[in-house]
C-alpha positions as CSV (number, residue, x, y, z in Angstrom):
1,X,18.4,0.6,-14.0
2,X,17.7,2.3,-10.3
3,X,15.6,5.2,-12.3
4,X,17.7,7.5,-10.4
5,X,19.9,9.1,-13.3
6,X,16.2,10.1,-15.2
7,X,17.6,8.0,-18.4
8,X,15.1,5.2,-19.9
9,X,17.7,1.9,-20.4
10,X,14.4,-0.2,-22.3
11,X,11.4,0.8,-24.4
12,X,8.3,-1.2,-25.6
13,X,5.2,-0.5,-27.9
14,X,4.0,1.5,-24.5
15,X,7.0,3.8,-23.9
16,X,6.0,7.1,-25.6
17,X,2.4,6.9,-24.1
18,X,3.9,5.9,-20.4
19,X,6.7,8.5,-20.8
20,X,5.9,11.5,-18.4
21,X,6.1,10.9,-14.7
22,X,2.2,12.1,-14.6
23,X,1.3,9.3,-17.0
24,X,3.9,6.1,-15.0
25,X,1.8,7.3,-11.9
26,X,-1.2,6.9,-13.3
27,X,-0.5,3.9,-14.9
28,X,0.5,2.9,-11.0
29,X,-2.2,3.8,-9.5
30,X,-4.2,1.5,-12.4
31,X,-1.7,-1.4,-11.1
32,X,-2.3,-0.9,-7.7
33,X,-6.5,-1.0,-8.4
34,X,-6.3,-4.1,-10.6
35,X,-4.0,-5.9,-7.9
36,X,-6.1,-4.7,-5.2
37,X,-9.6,-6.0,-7.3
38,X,-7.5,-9.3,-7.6
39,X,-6.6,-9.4,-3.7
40,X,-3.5,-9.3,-4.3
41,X,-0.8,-7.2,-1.6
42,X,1.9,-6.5,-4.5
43,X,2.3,-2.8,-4.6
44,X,3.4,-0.5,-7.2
45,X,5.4,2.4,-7.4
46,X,6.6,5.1,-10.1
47,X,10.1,6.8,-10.0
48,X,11.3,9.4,-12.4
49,X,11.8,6.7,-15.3
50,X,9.5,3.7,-14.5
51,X,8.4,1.8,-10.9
52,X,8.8,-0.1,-8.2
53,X,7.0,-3.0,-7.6
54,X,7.2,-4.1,-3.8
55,X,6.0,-7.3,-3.2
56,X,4.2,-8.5,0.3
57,X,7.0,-9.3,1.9
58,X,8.9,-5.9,1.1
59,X,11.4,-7.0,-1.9
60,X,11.8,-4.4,-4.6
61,X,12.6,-4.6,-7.8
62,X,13.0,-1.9,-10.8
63,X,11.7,-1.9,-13.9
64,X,11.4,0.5,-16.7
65,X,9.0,-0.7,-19.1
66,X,5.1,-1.7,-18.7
67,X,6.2,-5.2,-20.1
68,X,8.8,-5.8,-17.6
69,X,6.5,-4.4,-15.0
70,X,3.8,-7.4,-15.8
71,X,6.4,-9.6,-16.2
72,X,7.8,-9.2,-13.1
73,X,4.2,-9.3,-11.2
74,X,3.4,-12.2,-13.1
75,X,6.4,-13.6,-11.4
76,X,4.5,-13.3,-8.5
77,X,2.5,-16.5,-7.6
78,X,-0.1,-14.6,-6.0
79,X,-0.9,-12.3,-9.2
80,X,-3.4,-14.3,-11.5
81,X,-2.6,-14.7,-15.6
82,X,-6.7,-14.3,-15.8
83,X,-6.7,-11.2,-13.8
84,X,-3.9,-9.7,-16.3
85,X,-5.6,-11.4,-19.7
86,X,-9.5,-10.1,-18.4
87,X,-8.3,-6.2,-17.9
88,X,-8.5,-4.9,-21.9
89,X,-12.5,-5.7,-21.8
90,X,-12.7,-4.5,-18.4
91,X,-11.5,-1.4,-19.5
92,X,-12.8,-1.1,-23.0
93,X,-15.8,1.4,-22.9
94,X,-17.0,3.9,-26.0
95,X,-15.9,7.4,-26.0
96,X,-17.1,9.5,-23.2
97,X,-16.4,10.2,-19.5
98,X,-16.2,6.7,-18.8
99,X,-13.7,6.0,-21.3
100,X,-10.4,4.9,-20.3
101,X,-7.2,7.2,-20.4
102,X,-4.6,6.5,-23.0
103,X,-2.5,5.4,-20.5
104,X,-5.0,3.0,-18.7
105,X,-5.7,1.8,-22.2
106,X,-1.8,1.2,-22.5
107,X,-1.4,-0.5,-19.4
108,X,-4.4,-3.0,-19.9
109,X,-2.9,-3.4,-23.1
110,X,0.5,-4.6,-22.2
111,X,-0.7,-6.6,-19.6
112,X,-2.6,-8.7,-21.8
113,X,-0.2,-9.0,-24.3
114,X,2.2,-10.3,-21.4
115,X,0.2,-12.6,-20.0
116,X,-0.9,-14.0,-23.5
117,X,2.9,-14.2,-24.2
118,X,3.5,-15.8,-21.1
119,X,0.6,-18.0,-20.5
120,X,2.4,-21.3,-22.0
121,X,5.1,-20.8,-19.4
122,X,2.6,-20.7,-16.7
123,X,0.5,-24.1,-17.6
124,X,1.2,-27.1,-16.3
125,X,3.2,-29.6,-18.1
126,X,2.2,-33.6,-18.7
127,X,2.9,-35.4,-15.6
128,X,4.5,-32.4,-13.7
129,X,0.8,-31.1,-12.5
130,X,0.9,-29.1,-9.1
């Protein structure tokens, strides 16, 4: 999927609130924070039908879903499990003008649920420490 044919090829549990291009650049701009409060130089980007996530050294890749968007930064050695797993109570607050967006609360959301899903992956095994 390039994104540039405006057709979605994958959905998740997040695809009808990260639908609209207003609400995959939000969800970027969220990305971009949370990477940036984790020091991390991964950058995100949203085309017409999901993003673009640049790493440091300039590779791109496409994705079109919020899970294959933390599964591909998680990917990354330099982006943290903890910093992915930590973001739903970081952006849990009661209703109000401090309140997270829907699709903040999506984002946060999926990341968790990807790191939590990937976590075993990510430990190190008996003997195979590094």
């Amino acid at each position: 999927m390039c994104g540039a044919c405006g057709r979605r090829v994958a959905i998740d549990a997040w695809t009808p609130i990260l639908s609209s291009t207003k609400a995959r650049w939000e969800g970027a701009n969220f990305v971009n924070a949370t990477l940036r409060d984790g020091g991390c130089r991964v950058r995100v980007t949203a085309t017409s039908v999901g993003w673009v996530i640049r790493s440091a050294t300039g590779q791109g890749v496409v994705v079109d879903t919020a899970t294959a968007l933390w599964t591909t930064l998680l990917s990354l050695r330099e982006v943290p499990v903890d910093l992915l797993l930590s973001l739903p109570g970081r952006c849990r607050r009661p209703t109000g003008p401090g309140a997270p967006t829907p699709v903040v609360a999506a984002m946060s959301d999926a990341a968790a649920a990807t790191a939590r899903s990937s976590l075993p992956n990510r430990l190190p095994r008996p003997g195979r420490e590094t």
